[in-house]
C-alpha positions in Angstrom: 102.7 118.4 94.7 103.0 114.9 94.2 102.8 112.0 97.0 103.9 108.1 96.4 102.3 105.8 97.9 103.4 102.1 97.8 99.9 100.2 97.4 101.6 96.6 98.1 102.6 97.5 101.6 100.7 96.5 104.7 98.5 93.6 105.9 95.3 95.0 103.6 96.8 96.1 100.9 96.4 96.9 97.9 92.5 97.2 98.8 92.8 99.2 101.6 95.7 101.4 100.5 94.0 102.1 96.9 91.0 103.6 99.2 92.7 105.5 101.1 94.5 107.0 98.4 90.7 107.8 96.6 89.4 108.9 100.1 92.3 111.4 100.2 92.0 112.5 96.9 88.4 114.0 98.1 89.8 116.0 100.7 92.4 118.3 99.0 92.9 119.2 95.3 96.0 120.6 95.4 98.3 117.4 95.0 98.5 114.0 92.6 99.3 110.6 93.6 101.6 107.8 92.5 100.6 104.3 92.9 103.3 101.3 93.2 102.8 97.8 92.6 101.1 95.6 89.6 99.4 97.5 87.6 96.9 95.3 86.8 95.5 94.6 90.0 95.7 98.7 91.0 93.6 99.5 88.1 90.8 96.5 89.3 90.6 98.3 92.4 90.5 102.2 90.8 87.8 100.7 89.2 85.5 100.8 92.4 85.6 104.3 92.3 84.7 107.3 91.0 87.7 110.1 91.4 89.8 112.9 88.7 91.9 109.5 87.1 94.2 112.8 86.1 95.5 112.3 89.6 96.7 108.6 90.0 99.7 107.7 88.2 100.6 104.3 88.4 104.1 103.3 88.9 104.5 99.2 88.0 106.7 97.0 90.2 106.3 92.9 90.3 108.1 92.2 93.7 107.0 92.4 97.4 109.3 92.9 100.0 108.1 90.8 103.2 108.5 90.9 106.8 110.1 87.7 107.2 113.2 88.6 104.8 116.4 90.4 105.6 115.7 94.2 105.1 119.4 95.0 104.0 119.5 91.7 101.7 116.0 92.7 100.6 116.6 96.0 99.0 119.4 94.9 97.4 117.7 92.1 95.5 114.8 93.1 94.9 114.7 96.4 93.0 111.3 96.0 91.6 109.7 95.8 94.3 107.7 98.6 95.4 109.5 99.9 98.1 112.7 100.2 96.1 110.8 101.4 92.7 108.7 104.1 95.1 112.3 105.3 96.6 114.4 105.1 93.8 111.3 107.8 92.0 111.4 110.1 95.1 114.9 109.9 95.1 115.2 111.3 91.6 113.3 114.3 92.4 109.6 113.0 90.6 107.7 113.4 93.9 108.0 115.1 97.2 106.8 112.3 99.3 106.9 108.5 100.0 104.4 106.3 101.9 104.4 102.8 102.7 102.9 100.4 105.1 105.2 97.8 104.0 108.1 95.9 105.9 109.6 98.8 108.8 113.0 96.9 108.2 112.6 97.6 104.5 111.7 101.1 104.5 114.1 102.1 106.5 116.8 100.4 105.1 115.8 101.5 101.8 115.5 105.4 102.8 118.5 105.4 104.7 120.4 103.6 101.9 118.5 105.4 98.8 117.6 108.9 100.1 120.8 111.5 101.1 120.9 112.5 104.8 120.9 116.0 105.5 124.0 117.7 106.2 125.2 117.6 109.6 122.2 114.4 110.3 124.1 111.1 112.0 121.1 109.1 111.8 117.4 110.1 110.9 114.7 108.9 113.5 111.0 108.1 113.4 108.7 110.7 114.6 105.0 110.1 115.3 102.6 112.8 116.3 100.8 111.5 119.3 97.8 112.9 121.3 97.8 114.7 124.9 95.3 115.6 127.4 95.7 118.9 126.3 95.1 120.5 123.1 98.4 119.9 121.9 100.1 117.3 120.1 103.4 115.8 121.0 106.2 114.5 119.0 108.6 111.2 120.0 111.6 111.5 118.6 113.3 108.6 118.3 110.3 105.9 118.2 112.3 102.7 116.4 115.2 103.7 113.8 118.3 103.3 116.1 117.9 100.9 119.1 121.3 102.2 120.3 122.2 106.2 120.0 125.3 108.0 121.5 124.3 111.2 123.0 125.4 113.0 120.4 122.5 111.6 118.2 120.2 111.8 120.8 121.3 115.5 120.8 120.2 115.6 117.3 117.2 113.7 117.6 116.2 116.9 120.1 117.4 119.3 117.6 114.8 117.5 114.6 112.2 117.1 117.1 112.8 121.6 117.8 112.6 121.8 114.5 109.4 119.5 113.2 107.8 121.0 115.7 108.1 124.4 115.1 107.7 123.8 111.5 104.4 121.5 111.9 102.6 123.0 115.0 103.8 126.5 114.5 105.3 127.2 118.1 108.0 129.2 118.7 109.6 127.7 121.6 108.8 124.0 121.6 109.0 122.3 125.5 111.9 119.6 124.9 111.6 116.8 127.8 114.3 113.4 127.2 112.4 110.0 128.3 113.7 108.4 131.5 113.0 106.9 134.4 112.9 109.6 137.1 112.7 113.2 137.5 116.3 114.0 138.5 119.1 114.9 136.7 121.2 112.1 137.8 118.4 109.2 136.8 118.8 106.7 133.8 121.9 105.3 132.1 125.1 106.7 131.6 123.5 107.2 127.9 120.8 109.5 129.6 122.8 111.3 131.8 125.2 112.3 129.5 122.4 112.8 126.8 120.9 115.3 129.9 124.3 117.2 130.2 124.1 117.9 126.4 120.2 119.3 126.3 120.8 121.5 128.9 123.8 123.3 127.8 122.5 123.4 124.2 121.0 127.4 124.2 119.1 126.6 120.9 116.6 124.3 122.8 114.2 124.4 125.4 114.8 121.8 127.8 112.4 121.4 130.7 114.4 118.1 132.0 113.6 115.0 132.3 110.0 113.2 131.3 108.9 109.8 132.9 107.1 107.8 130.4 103.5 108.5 132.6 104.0 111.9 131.4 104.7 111.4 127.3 100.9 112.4 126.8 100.2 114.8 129.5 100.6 118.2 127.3 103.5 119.8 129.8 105.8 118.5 126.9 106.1 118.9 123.0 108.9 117.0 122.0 110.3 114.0 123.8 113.1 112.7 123.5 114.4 108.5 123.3 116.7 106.1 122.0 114.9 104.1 119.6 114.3 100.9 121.9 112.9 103.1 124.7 111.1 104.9 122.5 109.7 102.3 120.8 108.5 100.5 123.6 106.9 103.7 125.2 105.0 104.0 121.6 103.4 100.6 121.6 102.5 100.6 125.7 100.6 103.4 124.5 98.8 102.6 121.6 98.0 99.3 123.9 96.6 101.1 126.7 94.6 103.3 125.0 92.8 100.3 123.0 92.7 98.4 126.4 90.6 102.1 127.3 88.5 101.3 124.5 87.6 97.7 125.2 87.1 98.0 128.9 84.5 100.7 128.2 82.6 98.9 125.1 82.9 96.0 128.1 81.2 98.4 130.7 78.5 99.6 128.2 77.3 96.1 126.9 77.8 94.3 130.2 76.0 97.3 132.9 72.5 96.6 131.6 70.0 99.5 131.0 71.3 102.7 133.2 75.3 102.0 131.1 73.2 101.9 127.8 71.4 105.0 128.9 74.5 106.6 130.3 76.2 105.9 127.3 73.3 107.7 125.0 73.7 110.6 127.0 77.7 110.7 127.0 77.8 109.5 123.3 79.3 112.5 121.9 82.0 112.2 124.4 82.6 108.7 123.9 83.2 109.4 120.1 85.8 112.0 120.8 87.6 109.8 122.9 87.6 107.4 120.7 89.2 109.8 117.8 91.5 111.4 120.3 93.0 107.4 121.1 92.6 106.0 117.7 96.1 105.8 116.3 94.4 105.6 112.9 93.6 109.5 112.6 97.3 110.2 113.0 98.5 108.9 110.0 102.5 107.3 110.5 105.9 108.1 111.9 108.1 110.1 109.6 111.5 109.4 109.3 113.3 112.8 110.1 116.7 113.5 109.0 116.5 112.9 105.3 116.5 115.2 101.8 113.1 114.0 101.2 109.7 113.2 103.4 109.7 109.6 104.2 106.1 108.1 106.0 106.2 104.6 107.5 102.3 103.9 108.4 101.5 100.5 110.7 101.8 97.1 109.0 97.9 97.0 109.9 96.9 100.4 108.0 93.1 100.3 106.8 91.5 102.9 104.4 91.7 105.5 107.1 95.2 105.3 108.2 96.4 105.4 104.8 94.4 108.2 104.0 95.9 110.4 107.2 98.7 109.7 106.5 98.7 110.6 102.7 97.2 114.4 104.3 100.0 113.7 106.5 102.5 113.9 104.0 100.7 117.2 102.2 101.1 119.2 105.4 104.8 118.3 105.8 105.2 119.3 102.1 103.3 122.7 102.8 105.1 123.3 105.8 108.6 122.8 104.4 109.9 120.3 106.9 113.1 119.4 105.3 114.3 122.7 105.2 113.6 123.4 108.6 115.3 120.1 109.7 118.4 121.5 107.6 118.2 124.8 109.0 118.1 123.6 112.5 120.9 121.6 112.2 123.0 124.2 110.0 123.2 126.3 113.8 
C-alpha cells in the first residue's frame, strides 16, 4: 500500500507535512509513503527524525502551484510541480492514494483533469466526515467541487455518499437527508425540489427527507446531501462555530476566577473530549468521490496532525475498497 503525499502543499509545509507523514508512519506498518517536492529540503527535514527510511520515497518536483494562480492555467504549465508530479504517479498506477494541502482549485482541477472518472460519475464531489452528537459520523456530500449541480448530479452525489458510507462506516442502510431550508417537501429551489422528487423515488437509497442545516450534526442523518455552494458554506459555519465553542469556554475558564478554574479541573476530561470531538484536525480532509483513484484535499492550514489523519485517512479508504464500492453503486 502506498500513499503520496505532496509535502509543498499548505500554509506549513514542507515542515509540518514531513511530520505528519513520520507521525503516521508510527501508527501503522502496513503502507509506504511518497514524498513530493525538492528533494533537498525533504531530506533536511527527514533528518529530524528517526523512522524505517525504507518507507519514504521521495518524488522531486521544482514548482509550487499557489493560491493566487489560475487552477486550470496552472496545471497546464506547471507540470513539475507537485501537485501535477503527485497525480500524474497515482495516475499511472504507482500508488493508491494522493494527498495534498495545496491550492483546492489546483487539486481539483488536476484530479478531475488527470485521474478517469468512474463510469456512469458526472462529476466527483468532496466528501468530509464530520462529527455528531451521537456516536456516529456523518458524511456531506457535495462540500465545494461543483457550485452549480443539476439534480441529476445531486442524485449521484446521494448515490457516492450510500455508497462511502456503507463502505467506510460499515452500515447497511445509510439514513440519506438533502440540505435545505425547511422540512417540507415543497421547500428550497426548484434545484431542491426536483433533486427531492429524484431521492425519493430512487428504491436503492434511504431517503428520510429533507435536513435543515441545524440538523447536519445531530446523528438522525448519515449522509447529507448539497450542491457544492450550500454545502460548502454549511462546512465552514461549522467548523466556525465550533471553534467559537472553543474560545468562548477557554474565555469562561480564564475570565470566572477560582470556582471556573476549579470547575474546569473537575470537568477536564470532558473538556478534552469536546475539544477532539470539534477539532476538525482529527478528521483528516475531504475526499474527492467519483474518481478511479483516492483523491484527499486536507485544509490550506494542515499542521502535523491534520496531515497525519488524513494520511490514516487515506489507509482506511484503501482497506475499505472505496472506489469499488463507488463503482458498484453507480453500476445499479
Amino acid at each position: 500500500m502506498k500513499i503520496v503525499l505532496d509535502a509543498f502543499g499548505g500554509d506549513y509545509s514542507p515542515v509540518e507535512a514531513i511530520k505528519g507523514a513520520v507521525d503516521a508512519l508510527k501508527v501503522f506498518d502496513d503502507f509506504n509513503l511518497v514524498l513530493v517536492g525538492d528533494k533537498k529540503i525533504i531530506k533536511e527535514e527527514l533528518n529530524k527524525y528517526q523512522f524505517n527510511r525504507e518507507r519514504i520515497e521521495i518524488l522531486h518536483s521544482t514548482e509550487i502551484i499557489t493560491n493566487d494562480e489560475s487552477p486550470a492555467f496552472a496545471i497546464r504549465t506547471k507540470k513539475d510541480s507537485s501537485i501535477v508530479v503527485g497525480l500524474n504517479y497515482l495516475k499511472n498506477g504507482n500508488a493508491n492514494a494522493f494527498i495534498s494541502a495545496g491550492s483546492t482549485g489546483a487539486v481539483l482541477t488536476g484530479a478531475v483533469f488527470l485521474i478517469k472518472r468512474i463510469q456512469n460519475v458526472n462529476r466527483p464531489a468532496l466528501v468530509p466526515i464530520l462529527p455528531t452528537a451521537e456516536d456516529n459520523k456523518v458524511v456531506l456530500v457535495d462540500c465545494g467541487a461543483n457550485l452549480d449541480s443539476r439534480p441529476e448530479t445531486m442524485l449521484q452525489f446521494a448515490k457516492i455518499g450510500n455508497a462511502f458510507y456503507k463502505a467506510v462506516f460499515n452500515k447497511a442502510n445509510p439514513r440519506v437527508g438533502l440540505l435545505n431550508n425547511g422540512a417540507e417537501e415543497d421547500k428550497g429551489t426548484e434545484t431542491y425540489r426536483k433533486t427531492h422528487i429524484l431521492l425519493k423515488e430512487c428504491n436503492n437509497i434511504n431517503f428520510i427527507g429533507n435536513i435543515e442545516a441545524r440538523y447536519i450534526l445531530s446523528g438522525d442523518v448519515d449522509v447529507v446531501v448539497a450542491d457544492g455552494f450550500d454545502g460548502n458554506i454549511a462546512l465552514k459555519s461549522s467548523e466556525g462555530t465550533a471553534l467559537l465553542m472553543l474560545k468562548l469556554i477557554e474565555r469562561g475558564i480564564r475570565g470566572g476566577g477560582l470556582r471556573a478554574k476549579l470547575g474546569y479541573l473537575l470537568l477536564k476530561p470532558v473538556f478534552k473530549d469536546l475539544k477532539k470531538v470539534l477539532d476538525y484536525n482529527d478528521y483528516g480532509g475531504a475526499v474527492l468521490a467519483g474518481l478511479e483513484k483516492i483523491v484527499v484535499k486536507t485544509h490550506g492550514s494542515s499542521k502535523a496532525k491534520t496531515f497525519k489523519n488524513a494520511i490514516l485517512q487515506a489507509r482506511e479508504l484503501i482497506l475499505s475498497n472505496i472506489v469499488d464500492a463507488i463503482t458498484k453503486e453507480l453500476s445499479v
